[in-house]
C-alpha positions as a Markdown table, in Angstrom:
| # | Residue | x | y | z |
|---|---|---|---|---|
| 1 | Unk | -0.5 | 5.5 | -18.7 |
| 2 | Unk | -0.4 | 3.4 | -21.4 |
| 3 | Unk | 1.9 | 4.8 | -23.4 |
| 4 | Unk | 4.0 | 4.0 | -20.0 |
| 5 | Unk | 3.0 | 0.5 | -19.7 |
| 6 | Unk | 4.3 | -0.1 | -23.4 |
| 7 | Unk | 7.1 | 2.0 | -23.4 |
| 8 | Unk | 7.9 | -0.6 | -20.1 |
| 9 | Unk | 6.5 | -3.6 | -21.4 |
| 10 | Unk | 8.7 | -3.5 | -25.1 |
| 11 | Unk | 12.1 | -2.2 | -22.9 |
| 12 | Unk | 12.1 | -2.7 | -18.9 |
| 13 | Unk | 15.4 | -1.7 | -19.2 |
| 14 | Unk | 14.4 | 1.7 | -19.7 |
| 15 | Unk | 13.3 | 2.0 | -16.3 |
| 16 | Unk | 16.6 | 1.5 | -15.3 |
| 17 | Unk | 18.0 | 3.6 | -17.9 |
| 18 | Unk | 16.0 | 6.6 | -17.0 |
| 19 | Unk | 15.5 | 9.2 | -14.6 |
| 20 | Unk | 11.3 | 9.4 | -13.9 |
| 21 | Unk | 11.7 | 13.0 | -15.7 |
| 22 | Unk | 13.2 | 11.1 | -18.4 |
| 23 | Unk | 10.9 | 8.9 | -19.0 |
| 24 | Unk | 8.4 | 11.0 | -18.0 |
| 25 | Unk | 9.4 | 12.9 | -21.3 |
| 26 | Unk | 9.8 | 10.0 | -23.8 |
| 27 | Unk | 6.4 | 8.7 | -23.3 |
| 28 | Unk | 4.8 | 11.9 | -23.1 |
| 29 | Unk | 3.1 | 12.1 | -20.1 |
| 30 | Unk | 4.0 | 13.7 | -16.6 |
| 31 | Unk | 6.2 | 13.1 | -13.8 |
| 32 | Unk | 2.7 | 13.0 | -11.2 |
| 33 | Unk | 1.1 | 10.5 | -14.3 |
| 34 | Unk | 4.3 | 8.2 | -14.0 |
| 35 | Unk | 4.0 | 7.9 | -10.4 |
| 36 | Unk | 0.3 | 7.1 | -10.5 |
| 37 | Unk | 0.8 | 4.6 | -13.0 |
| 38 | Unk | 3.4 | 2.6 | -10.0 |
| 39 | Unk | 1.2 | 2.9 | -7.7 |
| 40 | Unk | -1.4 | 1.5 | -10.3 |
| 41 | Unk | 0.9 | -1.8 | -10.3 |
| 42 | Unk | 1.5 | -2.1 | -7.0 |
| 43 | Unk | 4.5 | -0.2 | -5.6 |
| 44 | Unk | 5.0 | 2.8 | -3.7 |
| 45 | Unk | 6.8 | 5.2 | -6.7 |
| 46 | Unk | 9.5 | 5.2 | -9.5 |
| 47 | Unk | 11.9 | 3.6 | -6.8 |
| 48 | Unk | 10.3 | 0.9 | -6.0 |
| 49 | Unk | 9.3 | 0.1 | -9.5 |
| 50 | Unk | 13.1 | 0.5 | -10.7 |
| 51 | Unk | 14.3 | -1.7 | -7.6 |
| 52 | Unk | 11.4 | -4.4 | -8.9 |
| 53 | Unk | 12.7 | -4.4 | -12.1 |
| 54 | Unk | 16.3 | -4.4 | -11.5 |
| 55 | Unk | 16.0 | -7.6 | -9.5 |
| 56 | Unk | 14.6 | -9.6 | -12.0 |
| 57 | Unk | 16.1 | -8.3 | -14.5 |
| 58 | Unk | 19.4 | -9.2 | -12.7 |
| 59 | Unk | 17.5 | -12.8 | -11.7 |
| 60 | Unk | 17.4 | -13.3 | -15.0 |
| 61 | Unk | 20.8 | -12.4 | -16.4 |
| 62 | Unk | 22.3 | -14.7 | -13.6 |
| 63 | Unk | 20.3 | -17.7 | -15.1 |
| 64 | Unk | 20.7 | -17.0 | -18.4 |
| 65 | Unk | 23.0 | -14.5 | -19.1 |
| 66 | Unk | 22.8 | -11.0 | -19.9 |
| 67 | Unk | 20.0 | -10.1 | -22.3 |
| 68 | Unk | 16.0 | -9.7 | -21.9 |
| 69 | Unk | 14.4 | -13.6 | -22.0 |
| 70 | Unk | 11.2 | -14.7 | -21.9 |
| 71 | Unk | 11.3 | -15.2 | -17.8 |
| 72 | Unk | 11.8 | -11.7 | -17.8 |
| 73 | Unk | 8.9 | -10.4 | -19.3 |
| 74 | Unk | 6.4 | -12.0 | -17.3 |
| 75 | Unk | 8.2 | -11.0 | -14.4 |
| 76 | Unk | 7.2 | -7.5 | -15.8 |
| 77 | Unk | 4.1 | -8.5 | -16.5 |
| 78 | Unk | 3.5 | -9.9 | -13.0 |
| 79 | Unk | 3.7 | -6.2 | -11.2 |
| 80 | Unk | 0.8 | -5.6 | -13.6 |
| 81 | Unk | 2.3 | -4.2 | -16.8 |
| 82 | Unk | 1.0 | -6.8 | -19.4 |
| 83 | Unk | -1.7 | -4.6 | -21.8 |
């Protein structure tokens, strides 16, 4: 799961970029590890988690313009992915 959280916590966008075989396969682990690691943080499955992200990901890009800011990676790390 940590490889996860990481792979997450450097890129949120990949969660939106990728199926949860997908990323499943670029970190390494399992599709059943990647959905114990959402419910780990808080949400239901991969769904949920991509829904989370995309909203404040999209928050942000309304504030401030497209591009990852600050603002959104502690909104990442506030469903629990901060290592």
């Amino acid at each position: 799961m940590r490889r996860l959280a990481k792979a997450i916590r450097d890129n949120p966008a990949i969660v939106l970029e990728k199926t949860i075989s997908q990323i499943a396969e670029a970190c390494g682990t399992s599709v059943a590890s990647v959905v114990r690691f959402c419910r780990a943080v808080g949400v239901s499955g991969y769904a949920e988690l991509r829904m989370s992200l995309a909203t404040e990901l999209g928050k942000e890009a309304a504030r401030f313009g497209s591009g990852l800011t600050l603002g959104a990676m502690y909104a990442v790390s506030t469903i629990g992915l901060a290592l």
